[in-house]
C-alpha positions as CSV (number, residue, x, y, z in Angstrom):
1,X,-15.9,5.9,-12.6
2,X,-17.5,3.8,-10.0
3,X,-14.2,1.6,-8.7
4,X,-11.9,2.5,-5.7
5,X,-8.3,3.9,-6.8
6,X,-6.1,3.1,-4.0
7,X,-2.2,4.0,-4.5
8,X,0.8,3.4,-2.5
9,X,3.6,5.4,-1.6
10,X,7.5,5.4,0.4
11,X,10.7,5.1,-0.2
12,X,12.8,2.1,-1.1
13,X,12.2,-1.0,1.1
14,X,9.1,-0.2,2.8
15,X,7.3,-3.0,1.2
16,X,5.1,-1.8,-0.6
17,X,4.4,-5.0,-3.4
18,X,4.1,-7.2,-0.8
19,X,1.9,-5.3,1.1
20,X,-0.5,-5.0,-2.6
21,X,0.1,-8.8,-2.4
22,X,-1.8,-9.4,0.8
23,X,-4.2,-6.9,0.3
24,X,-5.1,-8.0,-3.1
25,X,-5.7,-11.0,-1.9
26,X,-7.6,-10.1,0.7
27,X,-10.4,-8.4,-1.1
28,X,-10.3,-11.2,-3.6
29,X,-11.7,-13.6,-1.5
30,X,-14.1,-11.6,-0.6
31,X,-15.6,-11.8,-4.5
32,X,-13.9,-8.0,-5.0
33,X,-12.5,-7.9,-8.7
34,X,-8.7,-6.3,-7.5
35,X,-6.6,-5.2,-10.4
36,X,-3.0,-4.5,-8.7
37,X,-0.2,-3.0,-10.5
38,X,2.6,-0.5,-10.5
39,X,4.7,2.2,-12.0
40,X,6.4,2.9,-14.0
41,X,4.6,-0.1,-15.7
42,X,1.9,-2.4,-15.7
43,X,1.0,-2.7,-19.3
44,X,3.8,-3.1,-22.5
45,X,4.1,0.6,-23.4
46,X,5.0,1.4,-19.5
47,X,7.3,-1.6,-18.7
48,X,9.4,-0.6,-21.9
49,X,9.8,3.3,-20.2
50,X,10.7,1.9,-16.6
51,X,13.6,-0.4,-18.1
52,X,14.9,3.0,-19.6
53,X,13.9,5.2,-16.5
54,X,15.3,2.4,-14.2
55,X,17.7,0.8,-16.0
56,X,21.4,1.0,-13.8
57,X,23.2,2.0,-16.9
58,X,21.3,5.6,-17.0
59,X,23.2,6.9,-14.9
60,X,23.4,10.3,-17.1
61,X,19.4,10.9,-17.1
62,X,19.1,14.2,-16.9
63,X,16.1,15.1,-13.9
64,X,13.6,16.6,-16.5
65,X,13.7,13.6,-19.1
66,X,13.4,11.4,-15.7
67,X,10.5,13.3,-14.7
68,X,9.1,13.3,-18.4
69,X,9.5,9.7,-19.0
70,X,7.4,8.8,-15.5
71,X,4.7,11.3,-16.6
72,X,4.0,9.3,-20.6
73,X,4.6,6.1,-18.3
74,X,2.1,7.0,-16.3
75,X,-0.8,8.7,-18.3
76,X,-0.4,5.3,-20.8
77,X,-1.0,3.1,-18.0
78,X,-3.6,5.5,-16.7
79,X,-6.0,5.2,-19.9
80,X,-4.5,1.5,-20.8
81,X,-5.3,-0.3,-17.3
82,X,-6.6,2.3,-14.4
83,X,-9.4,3.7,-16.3
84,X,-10.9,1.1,-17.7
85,X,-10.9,-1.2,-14.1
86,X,-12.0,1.7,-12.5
87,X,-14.5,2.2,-15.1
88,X,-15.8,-1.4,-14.7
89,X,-16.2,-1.0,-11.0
90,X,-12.8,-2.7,-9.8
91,X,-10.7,-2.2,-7.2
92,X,-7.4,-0.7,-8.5
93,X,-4.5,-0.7,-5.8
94,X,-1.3,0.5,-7.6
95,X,2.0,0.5,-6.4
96,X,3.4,4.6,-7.0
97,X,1.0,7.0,-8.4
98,X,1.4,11.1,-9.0
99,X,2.5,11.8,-5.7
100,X,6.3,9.4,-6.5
101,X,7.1,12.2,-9.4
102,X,5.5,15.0,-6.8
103,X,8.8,13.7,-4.1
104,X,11.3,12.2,-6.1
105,X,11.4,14.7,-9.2
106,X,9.5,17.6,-7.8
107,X,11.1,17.9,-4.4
108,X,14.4,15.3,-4.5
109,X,15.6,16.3,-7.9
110,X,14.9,20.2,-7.6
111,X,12.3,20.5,-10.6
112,X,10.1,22.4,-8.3
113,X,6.5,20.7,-6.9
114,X,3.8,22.8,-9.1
115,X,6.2,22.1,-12.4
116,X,6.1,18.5,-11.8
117,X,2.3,18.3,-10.8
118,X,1.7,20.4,-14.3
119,X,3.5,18.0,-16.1
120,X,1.4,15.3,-14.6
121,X,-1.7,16.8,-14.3
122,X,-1.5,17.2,-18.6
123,X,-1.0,13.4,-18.2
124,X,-3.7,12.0,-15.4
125,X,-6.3,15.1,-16.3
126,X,-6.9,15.2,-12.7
127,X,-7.4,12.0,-12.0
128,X,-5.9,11.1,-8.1
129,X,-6.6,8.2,-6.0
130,X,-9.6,7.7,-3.7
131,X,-7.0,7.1,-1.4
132,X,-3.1,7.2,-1.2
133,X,-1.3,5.4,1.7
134,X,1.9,6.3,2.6
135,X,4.1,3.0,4.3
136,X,6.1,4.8,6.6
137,X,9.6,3.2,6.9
138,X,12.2,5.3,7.7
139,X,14.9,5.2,4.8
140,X,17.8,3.5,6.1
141,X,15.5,0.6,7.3
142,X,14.2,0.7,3.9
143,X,17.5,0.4,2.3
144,X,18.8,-2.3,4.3
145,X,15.8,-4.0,3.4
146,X,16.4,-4.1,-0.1
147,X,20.2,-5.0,-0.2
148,X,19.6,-7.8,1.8
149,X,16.5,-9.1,0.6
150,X,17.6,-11.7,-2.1
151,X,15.9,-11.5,-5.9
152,X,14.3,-8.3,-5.1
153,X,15.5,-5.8,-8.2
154,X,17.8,-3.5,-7.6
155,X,17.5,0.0,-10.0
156,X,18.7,3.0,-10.6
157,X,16.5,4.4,-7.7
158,X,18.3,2.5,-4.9
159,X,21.1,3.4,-6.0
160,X,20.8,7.1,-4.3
161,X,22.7,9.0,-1.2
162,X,20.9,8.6,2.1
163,X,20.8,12.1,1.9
164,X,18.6,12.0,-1.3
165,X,16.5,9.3,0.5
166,X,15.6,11.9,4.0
167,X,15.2,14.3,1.4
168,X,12.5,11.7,-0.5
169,X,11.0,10.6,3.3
170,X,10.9,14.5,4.7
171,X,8.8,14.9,1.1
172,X,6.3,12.7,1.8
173,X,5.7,14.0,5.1
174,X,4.9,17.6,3.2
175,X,2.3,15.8,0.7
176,X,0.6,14.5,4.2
177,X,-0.2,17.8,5.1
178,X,-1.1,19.3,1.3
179,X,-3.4,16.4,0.6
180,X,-5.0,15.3,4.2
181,X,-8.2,14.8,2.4
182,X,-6.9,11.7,0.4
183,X,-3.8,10.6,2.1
184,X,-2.8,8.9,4.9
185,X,0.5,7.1,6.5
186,X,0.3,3.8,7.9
187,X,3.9,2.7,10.1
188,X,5.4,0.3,7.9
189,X,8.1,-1.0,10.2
190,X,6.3,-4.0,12.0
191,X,5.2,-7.9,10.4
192,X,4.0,-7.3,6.8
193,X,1.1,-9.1,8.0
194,X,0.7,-6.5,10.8
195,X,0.6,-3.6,8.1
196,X,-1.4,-5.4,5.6
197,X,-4.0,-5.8,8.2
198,X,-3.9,-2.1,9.0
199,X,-4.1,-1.2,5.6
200,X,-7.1,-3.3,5.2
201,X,-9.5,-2.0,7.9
202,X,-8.5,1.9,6.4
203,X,-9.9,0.5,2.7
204,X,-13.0,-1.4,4.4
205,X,-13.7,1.9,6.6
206,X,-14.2,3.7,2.6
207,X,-15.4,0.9,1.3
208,X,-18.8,0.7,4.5
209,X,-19.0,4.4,3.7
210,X,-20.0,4.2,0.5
211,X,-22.7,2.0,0.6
């Protein structure tokens, strides 16, 4: 596959869609085919799984259909959308990949981290991103963010401890240091724009070395 698979990571509020939203643009204008998306979602199959993984309602979810249900989300997606753009030669920025399940289920929900990345790797066939950026917000900026940000959803996800949410940021900072070869944190407390910005000179840096 000859496209660049760019994913984004952090916890609630730390803006990532509108981050994909200027960055997306960016490259577009610049006569790059982009294909952004996220999970769980971005085709039928997917969408239908995160209203039931998401939904407010499911409050009795146990961890391992959670963890389940984002996996058959996921590797759907995967060979429905990712492979084929990436196949084509597109750029694919998606908002959550593998490493989401690896923090929130593996390490925030107790499933254990090689259980959960088994689970997945049956459903991505070790297929990672190129790249993986972690937007570093710190988790009660990121929750403030979304219960006072107007029309933005609010799901079954936000509706966690604080506690579970350090437990979600500390996680991240773990995958930073088991995978420095494909990901990399960019401080997402400043302007969107300011991030955005930062987020596109680390994809044009790949991008120059590849030609």
């Amino acid at each position: 596959m000859k496209g660049l698979f760019v994913s984004f990571e952090g916890t609630e509020g730390s803006g990532k869609t509108s981050i994909i939203r200027q960055v997306s643009g960016h490259f577009s204008q610049m006569g790059i085919q982009v294909v952004a998306t996220r999970e769980p979602g971005g085709i039928r199959i997917s969408e239908m799984i995160r209203d039931i993984v998401l939904g407010k309602a499911n409050t009795e979810m146990d961890p391992r259909t959670e963890a389940l249900l984002f996996a058959a989300s996921r590797r759907q997606h995967l060979v429905e959308k990712i492979i084929p753009a990436l196949t084509r030669g597109d750029m694919v920025l998606c908002d959550r990949f593998v490493d989401s399940s690896l923090v929130y289920q593996g390490i925030a929900r107790k499933l254990g981290f090689d259980e959960v990345l088994q689970i997945n790797q049956f459903a991505i066939q070790n297929i990672f991103p190129d790249l993986t950026i972690l937007i570093d917000v710190r988790p009660e900026v990121g929750l403030s963010r979304v219960f006072n940000s107007p029309g933005r959803e609010v799901n079954r996800m936000d509706l966690e401890t604080i506690a579970f949410y350090n437990t979600i940021y500390n996680g991240y900072k773990t995958l930073l240091k088991k995978f420095p070869h494909r990901m990399i944190s960019i401080d997402g407390e400043g302007e969107i724009e300011e991030v955005a910005q930062a987020v596109i000179a680390k994809i044009e840096t790949i991008l120059a070395g590849r030609k």
